[in-house]
C-alpha positions as CSV (number, residue, x, y, z in Angstrom):
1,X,0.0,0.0,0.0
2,X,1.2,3.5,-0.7
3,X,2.1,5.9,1.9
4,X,-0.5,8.7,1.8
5,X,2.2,11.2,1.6
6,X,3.3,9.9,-1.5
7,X,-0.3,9.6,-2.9
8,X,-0.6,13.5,-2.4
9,X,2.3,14.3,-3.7
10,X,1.0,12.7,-7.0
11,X,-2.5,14.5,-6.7
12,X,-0.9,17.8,-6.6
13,X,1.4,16.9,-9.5
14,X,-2.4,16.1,-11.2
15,X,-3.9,19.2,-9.9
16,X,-0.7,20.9,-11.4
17,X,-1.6,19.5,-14.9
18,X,1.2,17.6,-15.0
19,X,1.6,14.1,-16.6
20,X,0.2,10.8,-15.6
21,X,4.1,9.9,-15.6
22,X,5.0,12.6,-14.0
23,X,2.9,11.6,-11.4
24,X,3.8,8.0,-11.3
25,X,7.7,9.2,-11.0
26,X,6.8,10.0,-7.0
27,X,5.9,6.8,-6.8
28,X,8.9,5.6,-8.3
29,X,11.1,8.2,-6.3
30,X,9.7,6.6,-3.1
31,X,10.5,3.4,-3.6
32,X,14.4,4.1,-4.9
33,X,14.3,5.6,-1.0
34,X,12.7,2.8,-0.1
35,X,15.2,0.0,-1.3
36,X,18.2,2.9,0.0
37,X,16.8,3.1,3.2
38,X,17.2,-1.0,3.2
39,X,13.6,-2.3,3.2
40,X,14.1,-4.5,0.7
41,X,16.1,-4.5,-2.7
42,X,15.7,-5.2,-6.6
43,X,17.3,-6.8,-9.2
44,X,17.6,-4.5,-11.3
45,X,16.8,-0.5,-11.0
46,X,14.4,-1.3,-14.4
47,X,12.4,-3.4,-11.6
48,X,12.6,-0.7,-9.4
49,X,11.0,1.4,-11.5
50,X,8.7,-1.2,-12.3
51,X,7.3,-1.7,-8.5
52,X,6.7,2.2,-8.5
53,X,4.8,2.0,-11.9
54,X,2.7,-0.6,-10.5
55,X,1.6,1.1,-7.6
56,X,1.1,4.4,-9.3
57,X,-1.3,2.4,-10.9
58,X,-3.0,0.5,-8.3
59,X,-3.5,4.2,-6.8
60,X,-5.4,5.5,-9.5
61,X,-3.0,7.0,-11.5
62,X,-4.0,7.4,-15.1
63,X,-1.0,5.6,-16.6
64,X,-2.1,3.4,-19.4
65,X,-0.4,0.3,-19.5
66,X,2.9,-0.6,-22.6
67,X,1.9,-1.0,-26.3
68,X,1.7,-3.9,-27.9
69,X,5.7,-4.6,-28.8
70,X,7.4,-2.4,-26.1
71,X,6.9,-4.8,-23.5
72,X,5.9,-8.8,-22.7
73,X,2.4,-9.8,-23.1
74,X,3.0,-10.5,-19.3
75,X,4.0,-7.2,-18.0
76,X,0.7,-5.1,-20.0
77,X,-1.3,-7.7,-18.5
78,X,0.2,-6.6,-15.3
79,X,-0.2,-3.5,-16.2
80,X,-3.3,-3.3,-17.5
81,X,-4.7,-5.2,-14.1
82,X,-3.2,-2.8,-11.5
83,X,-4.8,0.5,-13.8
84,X,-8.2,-1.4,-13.5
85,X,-7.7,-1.7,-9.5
86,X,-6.5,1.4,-9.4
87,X,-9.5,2.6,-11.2
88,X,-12.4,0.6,-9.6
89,X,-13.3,-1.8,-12.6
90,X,-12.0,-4.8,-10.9
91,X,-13.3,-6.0,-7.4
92,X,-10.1,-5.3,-5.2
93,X,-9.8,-8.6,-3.2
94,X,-7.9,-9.4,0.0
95,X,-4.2,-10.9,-0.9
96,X,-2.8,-13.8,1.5
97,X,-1.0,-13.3,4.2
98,X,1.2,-16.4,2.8
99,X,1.8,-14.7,-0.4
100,X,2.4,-11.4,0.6
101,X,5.0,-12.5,2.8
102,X,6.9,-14.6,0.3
103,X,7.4,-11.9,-2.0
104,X,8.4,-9.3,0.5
105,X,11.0,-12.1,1.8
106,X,11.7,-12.5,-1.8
107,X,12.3,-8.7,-2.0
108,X,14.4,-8.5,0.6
109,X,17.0,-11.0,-0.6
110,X,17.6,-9.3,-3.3
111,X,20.5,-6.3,-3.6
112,X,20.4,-2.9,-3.1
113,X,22.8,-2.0,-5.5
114,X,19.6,-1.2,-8.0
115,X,18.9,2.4,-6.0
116,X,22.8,3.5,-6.2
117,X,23.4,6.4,-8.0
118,X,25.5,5.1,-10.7
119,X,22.8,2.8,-11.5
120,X,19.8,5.2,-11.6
121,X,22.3,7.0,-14.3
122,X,22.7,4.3,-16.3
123,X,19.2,3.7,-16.4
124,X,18.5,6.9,-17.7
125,X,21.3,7.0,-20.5
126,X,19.8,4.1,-21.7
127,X,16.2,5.1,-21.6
128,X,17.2,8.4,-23.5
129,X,19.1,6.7,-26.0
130,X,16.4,4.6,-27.2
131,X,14.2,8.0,-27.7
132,X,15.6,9.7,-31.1
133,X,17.4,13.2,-30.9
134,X,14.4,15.0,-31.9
135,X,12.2,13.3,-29.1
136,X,14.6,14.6,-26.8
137,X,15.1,18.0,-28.1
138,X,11.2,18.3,-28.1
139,X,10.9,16.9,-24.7
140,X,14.2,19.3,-23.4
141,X,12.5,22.1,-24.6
142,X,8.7,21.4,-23.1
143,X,10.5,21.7,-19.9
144,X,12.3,24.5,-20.7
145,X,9.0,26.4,-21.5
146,X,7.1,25.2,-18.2
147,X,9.9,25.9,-15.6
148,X,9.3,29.8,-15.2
149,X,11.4,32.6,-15.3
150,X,13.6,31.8,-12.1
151,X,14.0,28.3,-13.0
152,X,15.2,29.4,-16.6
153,X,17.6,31.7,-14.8
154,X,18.8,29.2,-12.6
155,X,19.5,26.3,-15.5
156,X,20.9,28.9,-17.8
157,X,23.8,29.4,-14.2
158,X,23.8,26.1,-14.1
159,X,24.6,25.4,-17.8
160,X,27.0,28.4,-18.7
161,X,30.2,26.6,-16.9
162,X,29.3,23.5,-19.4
163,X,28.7,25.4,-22.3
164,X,32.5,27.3,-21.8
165,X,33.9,23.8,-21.2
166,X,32.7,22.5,-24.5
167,X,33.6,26.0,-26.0
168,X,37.5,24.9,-25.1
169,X,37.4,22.0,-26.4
170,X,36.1,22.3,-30.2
């Protein structure tokens, strides 16, 4: 079960206007903290990720579920099951104790390296460089355009050092 916090976090994000994913990342970003702060663990920072999706989902969060070819038949039928709990069209029924408990232990066993920082960089240079230039460009310059005037300011301070230091070098 989410934390509540967590849940408003999201419903401000959707009061904001902001993306279903956008939404769904606060669920993500929780359970990253969760796996640092040593709950449990995950194989892979892709399941990390996945866990948060999941429950973004099963909180009502309007995150439709993979296309056809982007993911297994498995996981958007996963998918597709949590966004129907999470949005009332299936019955939400009681799990077992049992079962609930064996994959928590299973959890648990598994590493935490999946929440370091290196890791949560490498998943995102490899997310981004399956999305063309233009996609990124696009998507760079969407949040350019909804960050405000003192967040423009501030990335434009943050970038000028990095601009100069490619200057140098070409």
């Amino acid at each position: 079960m989410p934390e509540a916090e967590t849940v408003q976090r999201a419903r401000r994000d959707k009061r904001q206007g902001k993306a279903p994913s956008t939404q769904s990342g606060e669920f993500v970003r929780r359970e990253i903290e969760h796996i640092r702060e040593g709950k449990h663990g995950a194989r892979s920072t892709k399941q990390a990720i996945a866990i948060g999706l999941s429950e973004a989902r099963r909180a009502g969060v309007d995150l439709a579920p993979p296309k056809s070819g982007s993911a297994s038949q498995k996981t958007r039928k996963n998918a597709s099951r949590a966004h129907a709990l999470g949005h009332g069209a299936v019955p939400r029924r009681k799990s077992s104790a049992k079962r609930v408990k064996a994959s928590t232990d299973a959890l648990k066993r598994e590493p935490r390296a999946a929440a370091s920082s290196a890791a949560l960089s490498s998943q995102a240079r490899s997310a981004a460089n399956r999305r063309s230039p233009l996609a990124r460009s696009l998507s760079a310059q969407k949040a350019a355009r909804t960050r405000g005037a003192a967040g423009r300011a501030s990335a434009a301070r943050k970038a000028a050092p990095t601009r100069a230091a490619h200057e140098r070098h070409s």
